[in-house]
Backbone as a printed PyTorch tensor [residue, N CA C, xyz], in Angstrom:
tensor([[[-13.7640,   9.9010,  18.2130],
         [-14.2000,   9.2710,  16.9820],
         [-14.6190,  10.3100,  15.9520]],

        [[-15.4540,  11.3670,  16.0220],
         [-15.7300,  12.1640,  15.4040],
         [-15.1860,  13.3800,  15.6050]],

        [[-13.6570,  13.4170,  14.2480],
         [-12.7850,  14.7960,  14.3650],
         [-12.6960,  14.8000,  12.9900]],

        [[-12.1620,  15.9460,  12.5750],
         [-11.5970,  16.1980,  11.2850],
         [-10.2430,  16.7880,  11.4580]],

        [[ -8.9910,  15.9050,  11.0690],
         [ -8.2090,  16.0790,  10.9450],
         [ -6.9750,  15.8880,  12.0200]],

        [[ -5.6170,  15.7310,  12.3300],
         [ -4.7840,  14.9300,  13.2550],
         [ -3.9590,  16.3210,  13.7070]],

        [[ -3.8000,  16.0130,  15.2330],
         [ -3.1490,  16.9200,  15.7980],
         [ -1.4120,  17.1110,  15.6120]],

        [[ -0.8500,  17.2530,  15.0560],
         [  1.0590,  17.2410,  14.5490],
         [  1.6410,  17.9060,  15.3960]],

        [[  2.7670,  17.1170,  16.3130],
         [  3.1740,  18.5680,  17.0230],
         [  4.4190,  19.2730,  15.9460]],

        [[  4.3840,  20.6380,  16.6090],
         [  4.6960,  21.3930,  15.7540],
         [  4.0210,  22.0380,  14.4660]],

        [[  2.3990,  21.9730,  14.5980],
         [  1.7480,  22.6930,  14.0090],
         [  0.8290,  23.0720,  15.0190]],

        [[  0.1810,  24.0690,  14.8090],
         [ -1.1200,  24.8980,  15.6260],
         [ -2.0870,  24.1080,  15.4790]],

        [[ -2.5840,  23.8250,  13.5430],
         [ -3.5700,  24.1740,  13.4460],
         [ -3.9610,  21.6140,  13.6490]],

        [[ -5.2400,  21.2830,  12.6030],
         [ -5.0330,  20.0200,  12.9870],
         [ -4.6650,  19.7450,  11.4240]],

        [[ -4.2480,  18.8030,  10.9850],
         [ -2.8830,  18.9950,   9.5730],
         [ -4.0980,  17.1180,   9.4390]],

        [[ -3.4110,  16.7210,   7.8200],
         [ -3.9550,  15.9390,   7.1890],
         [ -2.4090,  15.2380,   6.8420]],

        [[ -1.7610,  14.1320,   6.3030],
         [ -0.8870,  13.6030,   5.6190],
         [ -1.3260,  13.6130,   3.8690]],

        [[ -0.6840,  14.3600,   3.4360],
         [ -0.8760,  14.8490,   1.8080],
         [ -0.8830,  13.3260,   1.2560]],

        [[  0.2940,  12.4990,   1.2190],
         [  0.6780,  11.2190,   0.9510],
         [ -1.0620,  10.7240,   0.8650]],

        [[ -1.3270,  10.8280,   2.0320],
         [ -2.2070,   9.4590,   2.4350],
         [ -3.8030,  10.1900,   1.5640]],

        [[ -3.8590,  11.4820,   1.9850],
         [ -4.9680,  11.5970,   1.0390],
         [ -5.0630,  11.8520,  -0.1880]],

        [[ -3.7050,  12.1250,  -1.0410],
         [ -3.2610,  12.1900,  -2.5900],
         [ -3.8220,   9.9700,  -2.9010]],

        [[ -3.0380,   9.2790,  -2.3600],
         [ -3.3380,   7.7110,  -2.2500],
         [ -4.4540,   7.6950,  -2.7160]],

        [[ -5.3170,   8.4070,  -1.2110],
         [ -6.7720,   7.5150,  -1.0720],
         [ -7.8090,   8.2140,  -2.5290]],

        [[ -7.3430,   9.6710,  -3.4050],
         [ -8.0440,  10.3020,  -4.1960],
         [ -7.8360,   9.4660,  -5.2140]],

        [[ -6.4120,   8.8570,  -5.7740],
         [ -5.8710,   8.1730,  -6.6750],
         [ -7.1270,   6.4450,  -6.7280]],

        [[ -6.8570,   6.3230,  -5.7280],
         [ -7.8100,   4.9180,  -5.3720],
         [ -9.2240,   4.7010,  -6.0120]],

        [[ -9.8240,   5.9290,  -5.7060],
         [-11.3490,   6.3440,  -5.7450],
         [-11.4400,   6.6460,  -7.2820]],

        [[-10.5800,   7.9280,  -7.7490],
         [-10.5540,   7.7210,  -9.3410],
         [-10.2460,   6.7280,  -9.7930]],

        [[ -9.5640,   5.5690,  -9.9030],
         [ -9.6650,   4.3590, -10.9610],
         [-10.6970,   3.8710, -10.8580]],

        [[-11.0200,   3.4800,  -9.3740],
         [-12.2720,   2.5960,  -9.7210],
         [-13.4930,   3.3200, -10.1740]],

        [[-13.4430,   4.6850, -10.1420],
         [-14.9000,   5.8810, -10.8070],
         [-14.5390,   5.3040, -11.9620]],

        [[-12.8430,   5.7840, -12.7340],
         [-12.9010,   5.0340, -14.2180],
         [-12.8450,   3.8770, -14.5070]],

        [[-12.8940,   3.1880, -14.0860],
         [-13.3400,   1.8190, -14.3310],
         [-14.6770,   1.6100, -14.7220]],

        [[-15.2230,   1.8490, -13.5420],
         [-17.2650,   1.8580, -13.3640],
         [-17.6210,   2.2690, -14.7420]],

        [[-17.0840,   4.0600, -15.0480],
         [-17.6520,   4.7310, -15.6710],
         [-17.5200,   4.2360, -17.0350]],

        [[-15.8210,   3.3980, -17.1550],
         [-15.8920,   3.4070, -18.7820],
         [-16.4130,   2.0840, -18.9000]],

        [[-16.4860,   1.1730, -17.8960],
         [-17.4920,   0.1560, -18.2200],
         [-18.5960,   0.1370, -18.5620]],

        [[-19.7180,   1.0810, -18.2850],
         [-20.5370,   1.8590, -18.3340],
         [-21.0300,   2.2580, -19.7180]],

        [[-19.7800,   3.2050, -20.8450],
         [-19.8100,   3.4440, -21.2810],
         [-19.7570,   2.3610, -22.4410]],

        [[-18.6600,   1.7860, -22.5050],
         [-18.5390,   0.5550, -23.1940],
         [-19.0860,  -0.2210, -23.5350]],

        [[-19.9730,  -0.8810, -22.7660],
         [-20.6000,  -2.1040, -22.4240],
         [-22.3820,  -2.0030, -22.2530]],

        [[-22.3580,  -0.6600, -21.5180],
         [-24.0580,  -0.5450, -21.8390],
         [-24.2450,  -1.1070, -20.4170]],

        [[-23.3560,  -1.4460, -19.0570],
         [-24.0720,  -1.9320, -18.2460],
         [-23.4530,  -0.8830, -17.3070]],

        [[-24.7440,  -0.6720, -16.3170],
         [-24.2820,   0.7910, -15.5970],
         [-24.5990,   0.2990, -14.3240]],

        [[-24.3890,  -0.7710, -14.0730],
         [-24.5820,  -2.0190, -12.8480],
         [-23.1630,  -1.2380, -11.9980]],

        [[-21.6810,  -1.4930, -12.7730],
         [-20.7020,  -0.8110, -11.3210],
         [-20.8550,   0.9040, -11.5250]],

        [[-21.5610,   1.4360, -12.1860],
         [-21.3080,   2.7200, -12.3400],
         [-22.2790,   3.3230, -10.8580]],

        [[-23.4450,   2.4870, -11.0580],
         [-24.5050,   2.5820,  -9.9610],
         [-23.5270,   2.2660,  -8.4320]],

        [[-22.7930,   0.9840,  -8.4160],
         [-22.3210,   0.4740,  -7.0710],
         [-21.0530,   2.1480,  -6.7560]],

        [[-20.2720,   1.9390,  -7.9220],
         [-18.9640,   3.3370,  -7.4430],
         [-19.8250,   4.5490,  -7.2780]],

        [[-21.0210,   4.9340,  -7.7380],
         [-21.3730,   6.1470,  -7.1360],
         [-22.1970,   6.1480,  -5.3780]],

        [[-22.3540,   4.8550,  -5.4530],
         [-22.9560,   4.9570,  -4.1330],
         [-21.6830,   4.7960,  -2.9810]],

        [[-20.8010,   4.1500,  -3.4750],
         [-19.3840,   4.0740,  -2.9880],
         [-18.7930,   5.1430,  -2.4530]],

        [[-18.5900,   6.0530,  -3.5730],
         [-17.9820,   7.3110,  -3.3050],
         [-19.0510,   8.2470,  -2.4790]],

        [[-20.4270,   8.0350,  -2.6120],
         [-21.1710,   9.3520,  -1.9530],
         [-20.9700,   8.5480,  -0.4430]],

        [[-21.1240,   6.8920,  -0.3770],
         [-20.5750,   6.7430,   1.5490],
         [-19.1630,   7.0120,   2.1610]],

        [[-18.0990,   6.8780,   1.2670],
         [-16.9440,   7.6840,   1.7760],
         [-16.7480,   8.5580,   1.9920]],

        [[-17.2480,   9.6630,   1.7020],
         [-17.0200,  11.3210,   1.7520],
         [-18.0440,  11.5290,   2.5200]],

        [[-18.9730,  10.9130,   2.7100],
         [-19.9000,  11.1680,   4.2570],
         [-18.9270,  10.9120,   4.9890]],

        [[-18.6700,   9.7380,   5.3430],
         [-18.0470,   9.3600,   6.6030],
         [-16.6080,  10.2480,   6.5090]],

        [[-15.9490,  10.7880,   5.5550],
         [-14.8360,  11.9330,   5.4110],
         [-15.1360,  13.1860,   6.0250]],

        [[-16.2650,  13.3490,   5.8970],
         [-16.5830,  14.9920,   6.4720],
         [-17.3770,  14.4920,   7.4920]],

        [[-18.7310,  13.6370,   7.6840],
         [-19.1120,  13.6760,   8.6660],
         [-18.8480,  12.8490,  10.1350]],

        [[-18.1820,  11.7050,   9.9380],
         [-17.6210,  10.8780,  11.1570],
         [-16.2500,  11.2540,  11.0590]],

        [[-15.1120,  10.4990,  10.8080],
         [-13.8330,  11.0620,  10.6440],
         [-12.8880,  10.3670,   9.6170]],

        [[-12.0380,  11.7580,   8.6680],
         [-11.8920,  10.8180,   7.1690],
         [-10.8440,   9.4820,   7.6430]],

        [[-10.4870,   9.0490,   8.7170],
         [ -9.0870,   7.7160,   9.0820],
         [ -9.9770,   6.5490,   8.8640]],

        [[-11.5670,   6.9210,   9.2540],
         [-12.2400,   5.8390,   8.8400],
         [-12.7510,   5.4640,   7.5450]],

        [[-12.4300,   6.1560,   6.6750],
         [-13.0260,   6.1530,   5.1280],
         [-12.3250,   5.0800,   4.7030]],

        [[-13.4840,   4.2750,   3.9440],
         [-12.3810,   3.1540,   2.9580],
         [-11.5250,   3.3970,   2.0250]],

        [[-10.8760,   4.7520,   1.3350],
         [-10.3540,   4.4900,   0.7570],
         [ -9.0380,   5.3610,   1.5350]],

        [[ -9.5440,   6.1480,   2.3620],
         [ -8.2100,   6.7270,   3.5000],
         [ -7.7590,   5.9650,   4.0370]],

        [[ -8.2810,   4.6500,   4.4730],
         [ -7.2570,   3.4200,   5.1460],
         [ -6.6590,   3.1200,   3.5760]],

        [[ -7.0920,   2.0350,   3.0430],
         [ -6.2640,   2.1070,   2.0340],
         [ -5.1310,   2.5930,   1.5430]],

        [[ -5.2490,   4.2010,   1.3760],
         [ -4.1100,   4.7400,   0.9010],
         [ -3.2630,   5.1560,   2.1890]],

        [[ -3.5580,   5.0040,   3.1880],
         [ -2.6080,   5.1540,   4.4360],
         [ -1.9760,   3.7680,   4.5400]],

        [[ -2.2790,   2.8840,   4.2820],
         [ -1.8200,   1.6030,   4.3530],
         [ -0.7130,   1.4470,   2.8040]],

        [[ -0.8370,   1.9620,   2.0810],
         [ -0.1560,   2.0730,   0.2880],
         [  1.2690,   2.7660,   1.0030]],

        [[  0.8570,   3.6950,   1.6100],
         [  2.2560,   5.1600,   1.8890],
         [  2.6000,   5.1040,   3.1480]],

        [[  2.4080,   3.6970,   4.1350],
         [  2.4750,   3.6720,   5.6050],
         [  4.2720,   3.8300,   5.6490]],

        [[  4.7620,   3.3890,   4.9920],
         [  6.4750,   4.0460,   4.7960],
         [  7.2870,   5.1540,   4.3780]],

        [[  6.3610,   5.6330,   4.1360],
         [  6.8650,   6.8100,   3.3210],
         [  6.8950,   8.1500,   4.4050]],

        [[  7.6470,   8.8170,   4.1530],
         [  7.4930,   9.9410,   5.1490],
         [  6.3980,  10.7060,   4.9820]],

        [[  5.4580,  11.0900,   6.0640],
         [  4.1310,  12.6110,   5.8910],
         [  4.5570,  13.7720,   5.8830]],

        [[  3.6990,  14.1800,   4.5880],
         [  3.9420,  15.3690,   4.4680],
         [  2.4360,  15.9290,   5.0490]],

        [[  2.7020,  17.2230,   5.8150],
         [  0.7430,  17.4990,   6.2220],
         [  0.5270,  18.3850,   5.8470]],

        [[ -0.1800,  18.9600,   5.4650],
         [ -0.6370,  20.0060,   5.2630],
         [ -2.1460,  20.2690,   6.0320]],

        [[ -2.7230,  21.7430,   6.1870],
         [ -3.9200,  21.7580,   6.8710],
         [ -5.2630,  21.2040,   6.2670]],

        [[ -6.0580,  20.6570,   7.4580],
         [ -7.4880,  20.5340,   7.3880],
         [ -8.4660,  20.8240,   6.3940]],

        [[ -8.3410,  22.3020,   6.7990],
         [ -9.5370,  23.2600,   6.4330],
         [ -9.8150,  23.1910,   5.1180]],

        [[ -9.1360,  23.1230,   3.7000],
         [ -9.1030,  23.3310,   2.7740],
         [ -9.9250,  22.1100,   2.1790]],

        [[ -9.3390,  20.7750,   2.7450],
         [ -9.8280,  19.6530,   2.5190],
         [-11.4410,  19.0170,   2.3760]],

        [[-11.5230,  19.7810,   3.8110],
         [-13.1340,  19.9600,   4.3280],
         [-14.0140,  20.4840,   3.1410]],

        [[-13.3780,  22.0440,   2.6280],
         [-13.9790,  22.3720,   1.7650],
         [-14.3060,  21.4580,   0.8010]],

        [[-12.7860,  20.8580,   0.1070],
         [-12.8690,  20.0990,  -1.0430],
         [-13.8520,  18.8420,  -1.1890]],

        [[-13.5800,  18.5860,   0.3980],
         [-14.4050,  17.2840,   0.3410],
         [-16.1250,  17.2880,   0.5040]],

        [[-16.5480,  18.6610,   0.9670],
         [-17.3730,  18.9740,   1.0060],
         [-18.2700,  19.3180,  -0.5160]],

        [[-17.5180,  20.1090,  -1.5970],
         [-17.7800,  19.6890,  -2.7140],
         [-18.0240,  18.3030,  -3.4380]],

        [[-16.7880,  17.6990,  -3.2720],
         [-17.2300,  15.7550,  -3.6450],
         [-18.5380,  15.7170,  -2.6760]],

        [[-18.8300,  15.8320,  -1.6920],
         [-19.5750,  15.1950,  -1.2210],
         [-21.2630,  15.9840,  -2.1070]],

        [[-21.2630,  17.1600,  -2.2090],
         [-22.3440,  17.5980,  -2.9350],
         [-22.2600,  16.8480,  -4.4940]],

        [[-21.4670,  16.6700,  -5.4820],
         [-21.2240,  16.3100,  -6.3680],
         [-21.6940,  14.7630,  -6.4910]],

        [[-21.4440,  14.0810,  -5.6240],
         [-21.9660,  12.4900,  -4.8610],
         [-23.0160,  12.4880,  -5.0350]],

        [[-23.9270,  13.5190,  -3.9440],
         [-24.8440,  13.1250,  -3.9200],
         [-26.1540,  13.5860,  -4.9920]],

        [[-25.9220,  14.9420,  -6.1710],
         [-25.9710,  15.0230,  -7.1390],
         [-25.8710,  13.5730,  -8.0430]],

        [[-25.1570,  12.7660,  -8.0210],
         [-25.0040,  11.8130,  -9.1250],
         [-25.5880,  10.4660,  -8.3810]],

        [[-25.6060,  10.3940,  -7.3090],
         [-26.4630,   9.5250,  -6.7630],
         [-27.8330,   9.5290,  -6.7640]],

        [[-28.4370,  10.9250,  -6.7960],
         [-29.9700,  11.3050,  -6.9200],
         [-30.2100,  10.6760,  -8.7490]],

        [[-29.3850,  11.1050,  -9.6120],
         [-29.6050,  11.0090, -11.0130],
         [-29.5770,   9.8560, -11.4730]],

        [[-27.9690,   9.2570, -11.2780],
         [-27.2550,   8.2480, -11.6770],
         [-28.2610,   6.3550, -11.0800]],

        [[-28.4920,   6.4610,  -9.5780],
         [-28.7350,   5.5900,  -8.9110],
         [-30.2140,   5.4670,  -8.8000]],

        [[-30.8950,   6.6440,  -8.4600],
         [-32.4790,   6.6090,  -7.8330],
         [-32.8950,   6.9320,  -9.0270]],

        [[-32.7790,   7.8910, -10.3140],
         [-33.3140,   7.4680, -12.1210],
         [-32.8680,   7.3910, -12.8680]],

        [[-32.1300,   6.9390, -12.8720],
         [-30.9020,   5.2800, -13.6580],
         [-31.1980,   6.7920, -14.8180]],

        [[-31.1160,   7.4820, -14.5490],
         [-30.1930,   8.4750, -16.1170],
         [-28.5200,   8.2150, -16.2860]],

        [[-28.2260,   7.6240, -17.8660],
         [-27.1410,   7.2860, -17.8170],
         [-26.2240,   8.3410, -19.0110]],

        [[-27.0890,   9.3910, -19.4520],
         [-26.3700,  10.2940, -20.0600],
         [-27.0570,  11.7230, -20.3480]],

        [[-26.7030,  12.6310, -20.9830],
         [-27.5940,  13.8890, -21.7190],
         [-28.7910,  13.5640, -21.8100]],

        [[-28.9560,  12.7510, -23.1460],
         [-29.9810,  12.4250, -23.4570],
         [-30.9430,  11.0530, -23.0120]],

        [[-30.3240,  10.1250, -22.2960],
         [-30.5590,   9.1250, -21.2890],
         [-31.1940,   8.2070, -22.2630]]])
């Protein structure tokens, strides 16, 4: 249950499907822009609050349980379940996702726990 990343034979190392996590990044940005320009628009920062808490529990469970269980990695594995995988390695990902995940929880401390909704708030 708790791995990062899928064993391919014919690779060494443990490889990711590009497809499926290009999907699941695509997924996560609309609905950030959605939230956000609703947000902006409208003056109500009601989904901006729900997508940041959204995104900071997916990228936990991406880096810290395992990303096949993330809601938006099923998702986009389920979007590209026909399509041929392309993989590429792990490691890089980890990093990346390890950034989102600091970035998360940065905007979750601000955004969610003191409803700051801009520069000047």
């Amino acid at each position: 249950m708790f791995a990062f990343g899928e064993k391919v034979s014919g690779y060494d190392e443990l490889m990711f499907n590009e497809r499926e996590v290009r999907a699941a990044a695509g997924i996560v940005f609309l609905f950030a822009f959605m939230a956000f320009m609703n947000g902006f628009l409208t003056g109500n920062n009601e989904p901006t609050k729900l997508m940041v808490s959204v995104f900071l529990f997916d990228f936990f469970i991406r880096i810290f349980i395992n990303p096949k269980y993330a809601p938006s990695m099923v998702v986009g594995r389920w979007i590209v379940n026909n399509q041929k995988p392309e993989y590429t390695d792990a490691k890089p990902k980890r990093w990346a996702w390890g950034i989102g995940f600091t970035l998360a929880a940065i905007m979750f401390y601000l955004v969610v726990l003191n409803e700051i909704r801009g520069p000047i708030n």
